[in-house]
N, C-alpha and C positions, 0 to 999 in steps of 0.2 A: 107539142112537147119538144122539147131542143133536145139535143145529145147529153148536155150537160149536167138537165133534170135528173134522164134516165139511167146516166153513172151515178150522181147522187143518190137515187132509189135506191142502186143494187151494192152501192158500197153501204147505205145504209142495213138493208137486207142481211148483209154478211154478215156486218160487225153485229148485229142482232142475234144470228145463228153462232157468232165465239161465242158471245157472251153469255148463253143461254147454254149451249155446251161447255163452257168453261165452270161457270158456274154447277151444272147439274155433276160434272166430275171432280168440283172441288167440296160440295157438297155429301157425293157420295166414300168420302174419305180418302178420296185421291190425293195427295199434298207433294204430288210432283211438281216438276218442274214447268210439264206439260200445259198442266192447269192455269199457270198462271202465263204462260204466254199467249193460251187463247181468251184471257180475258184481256190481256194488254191489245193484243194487237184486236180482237173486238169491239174494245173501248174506242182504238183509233180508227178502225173503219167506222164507227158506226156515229162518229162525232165528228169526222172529217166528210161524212155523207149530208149528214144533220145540216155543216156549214155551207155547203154544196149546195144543196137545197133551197137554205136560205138566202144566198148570195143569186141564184138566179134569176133572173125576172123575165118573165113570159111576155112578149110585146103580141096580146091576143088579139 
């Protein structure tokens, strides 16, 4: 596994854990401001990981 992989993992990782916390506090009636920046910036780690991912290629 390259370096490259394993930042894609963990930004994947992250942007999974906003959006799962953004969501579970905009759900529970929060309609802060808060909420909706952790699913913004969740979205983008977690789809800028996704591309990451995708873009890499393992020469095994």
């Amino acid at each position: 596994m390259s370096v490259k992989s394993i930042f894609g993992i963990l930004l994947t990782l992250v942007g999974l854990v906003g959006l799962i916390y953004g969501g579970m506090d905009l759900t529970s009636g929060g309609v802060a401001r808060a909420s909706w920046v952790y699913l913004l910036m969740g979205g983008i780690f977690f789809f800028s990981g996704i591309s990451l991912i995708r873009s890499t290629k393992d020469a095994t």
